[in-house]
N, C-alpha and C positions, 0 to 999 in steps of 0.2 A: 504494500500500500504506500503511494507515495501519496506526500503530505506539503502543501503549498500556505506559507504565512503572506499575505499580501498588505501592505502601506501604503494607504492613500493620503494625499494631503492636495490643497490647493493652493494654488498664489492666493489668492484675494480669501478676505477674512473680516467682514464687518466689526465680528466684535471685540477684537484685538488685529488690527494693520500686522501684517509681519511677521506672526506668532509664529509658523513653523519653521522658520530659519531661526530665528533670535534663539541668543543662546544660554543654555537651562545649563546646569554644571557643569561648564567648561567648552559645551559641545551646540550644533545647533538641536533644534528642540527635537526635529524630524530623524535626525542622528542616533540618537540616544535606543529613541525603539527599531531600528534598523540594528543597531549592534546586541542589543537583546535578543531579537528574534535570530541572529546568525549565532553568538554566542550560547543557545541556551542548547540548542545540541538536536533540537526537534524537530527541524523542519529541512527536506530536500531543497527547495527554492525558497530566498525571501525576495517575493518582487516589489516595488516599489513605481505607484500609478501619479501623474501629477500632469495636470496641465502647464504647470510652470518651466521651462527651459533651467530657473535659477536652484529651483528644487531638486530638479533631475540630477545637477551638477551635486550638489551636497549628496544626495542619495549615491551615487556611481563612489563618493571621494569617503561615503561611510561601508563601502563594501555590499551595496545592494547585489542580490546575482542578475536580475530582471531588471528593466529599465523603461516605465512605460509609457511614452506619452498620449498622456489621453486625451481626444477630444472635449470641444470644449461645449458640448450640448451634454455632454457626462460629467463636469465641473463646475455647476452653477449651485447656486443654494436654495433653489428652486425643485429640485431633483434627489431622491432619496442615494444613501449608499451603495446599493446592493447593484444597480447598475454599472459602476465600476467597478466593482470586483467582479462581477462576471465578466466584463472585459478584460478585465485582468487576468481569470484563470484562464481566457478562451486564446489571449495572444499567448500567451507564455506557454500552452497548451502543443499552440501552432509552430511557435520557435523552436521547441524541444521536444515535438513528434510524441506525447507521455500524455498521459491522464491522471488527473489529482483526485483522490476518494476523499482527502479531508482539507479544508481550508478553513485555515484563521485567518480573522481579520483583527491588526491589531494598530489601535488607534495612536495618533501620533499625539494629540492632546492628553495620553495618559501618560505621564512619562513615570509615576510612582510605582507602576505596575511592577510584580518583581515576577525574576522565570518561576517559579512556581506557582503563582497565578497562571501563568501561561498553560505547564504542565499539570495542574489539578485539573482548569477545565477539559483537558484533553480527556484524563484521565475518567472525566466525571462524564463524558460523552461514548467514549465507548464501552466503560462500566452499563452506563443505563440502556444504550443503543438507540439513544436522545435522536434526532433529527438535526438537531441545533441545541446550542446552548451558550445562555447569553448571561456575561458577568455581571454583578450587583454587589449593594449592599443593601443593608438594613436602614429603609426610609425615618428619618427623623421624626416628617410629617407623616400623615397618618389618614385617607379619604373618610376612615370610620367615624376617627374623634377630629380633627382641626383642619381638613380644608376643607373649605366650601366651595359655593358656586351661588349665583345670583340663581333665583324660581323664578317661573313668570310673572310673578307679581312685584319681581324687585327686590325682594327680601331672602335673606342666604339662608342657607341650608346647605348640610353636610352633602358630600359627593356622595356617598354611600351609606345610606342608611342602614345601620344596621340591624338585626332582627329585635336585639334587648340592648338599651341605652348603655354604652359605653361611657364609666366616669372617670377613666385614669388609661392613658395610653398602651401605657402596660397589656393591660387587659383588651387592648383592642387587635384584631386578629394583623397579624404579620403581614407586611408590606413592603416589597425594594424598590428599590431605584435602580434602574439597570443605569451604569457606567459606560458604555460603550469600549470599554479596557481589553476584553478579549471577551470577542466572537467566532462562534466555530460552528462549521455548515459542514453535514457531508456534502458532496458533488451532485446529485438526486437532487435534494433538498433547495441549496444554492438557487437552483436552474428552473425553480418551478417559475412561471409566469405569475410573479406575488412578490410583492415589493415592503408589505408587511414583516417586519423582522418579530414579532411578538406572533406565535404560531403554536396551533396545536402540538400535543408531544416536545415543544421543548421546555430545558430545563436551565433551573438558572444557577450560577456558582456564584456562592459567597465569597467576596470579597471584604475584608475591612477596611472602615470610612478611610483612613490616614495613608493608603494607596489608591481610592477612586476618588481621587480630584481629577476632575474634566476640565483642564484649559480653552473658557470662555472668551475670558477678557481678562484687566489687566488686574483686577481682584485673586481671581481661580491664578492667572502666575506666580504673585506675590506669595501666596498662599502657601502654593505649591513646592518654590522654591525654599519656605520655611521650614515644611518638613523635607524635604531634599537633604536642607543643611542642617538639621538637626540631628537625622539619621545617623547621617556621619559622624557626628562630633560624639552620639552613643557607641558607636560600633570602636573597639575595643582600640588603641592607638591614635582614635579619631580627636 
């Protein structure tokens, strides 16, 4: 079974200008999960998709194997994920005459993710014989107890009501947040005509909060780079 990790990023970025080249410890941001994904020992190809020429270059100069440049009707913010990476597995497919039975997708705005995250969900997908399975963590907020939504009449109420009044979070039924950190499709699944990433039979892998920070803007960087450099300064010599 060959097994294909794919990195998508784009030039343009409303809500941080620049964010995939700027650089996160030491390195550009896009960098960091391209040397993860070849580093961690699991994957035959990491290709790497970008509409940007200036991307490509960082990607080629971080040791991507694949180098892809994507059109730009597959680059907009307009347009779900999933349509690039099956561009992704279909040229890289086409280059190296091979077919991929598992592919991750692994986000460049995660950069906290560590290989074990990588490797659990792996783990956690052919354990169950999942379809997909998509990383999380445990929602802060809560659709049962504290978010709402406007009613027709203008006045909020919970997103989900639930069956008997929840009065302390705790007690209200389990909720994630999917992170986008690592995604994993067999090739079957990937290819169906469904652009829905949240799908029957899959399954999600826990993650804790302090590696799913999603670089939005220039908050989520800040943030990010706090625990970066904290990590370190724990880890034993640091």
């Amino acid at each position: 079974m060959l097994r294909l990790a794919t990195v998508l990023a784009r030039g343009g970025s409303k809500g941080l200008a620049g964010k995939n080249a700027r650089p996160f410890g030491g390195m550009p941001l896009l960098a960091r999960t391209i040397l993860q994904a070849k580093g961690c020992g699991l994957f035959d190809v990491v290709a790497f998709s970008s509409d940007s020429l200036e991307l490509l270059e960082i990607a080629q100069s971080a040791g991507a194997d694949e180098l892809i440049h994507r059109p730009a009707e597959l680059a907009n913010d307009t347009i779900s994920k999933l349509p690039g990476i099956r561009h992704a597995l279909a040229t890289v497919e086409q280059r190296r005459s091979a077919r991929f039975d598992e592919i991750a997708d692994l986000a460049v705005t995660s950069p906290l993710r560590s290989a074990e995250d990588i490797a659990g969900a792996l783990r956690l997908r052919e354990s169950t014989g999942a379809p997909v399975v998509l990383s999380a963590n445990s929602a802060k907020d809560n659709p049962y107890f504290n978010i709402v939504e406007h009613g027709p009449n203008g006045q909020i109420r919970l997103c989900r009501e639930p069956a008997d009044p929840v009065r302390a979070r705790q007690s209200a039924p389990e909720c994630y947040a999917l992170n986008g950190a690592v995604y994993i499709w067999t090739r079957f699944e990937l290819l169906k005509d469904e652009d829905a990433v949240v799908r029957p039979l899959a399954r999600v892998f826990l993650m804790p909060a302090e590696r799913s920070v999603d670089i939005d803007d220039e908050q989520d960087f800040a943030f990010a780079e706090f625990i970066d450099d904290r990590s370190h300064k724990l880890q034993p010599g640091g």
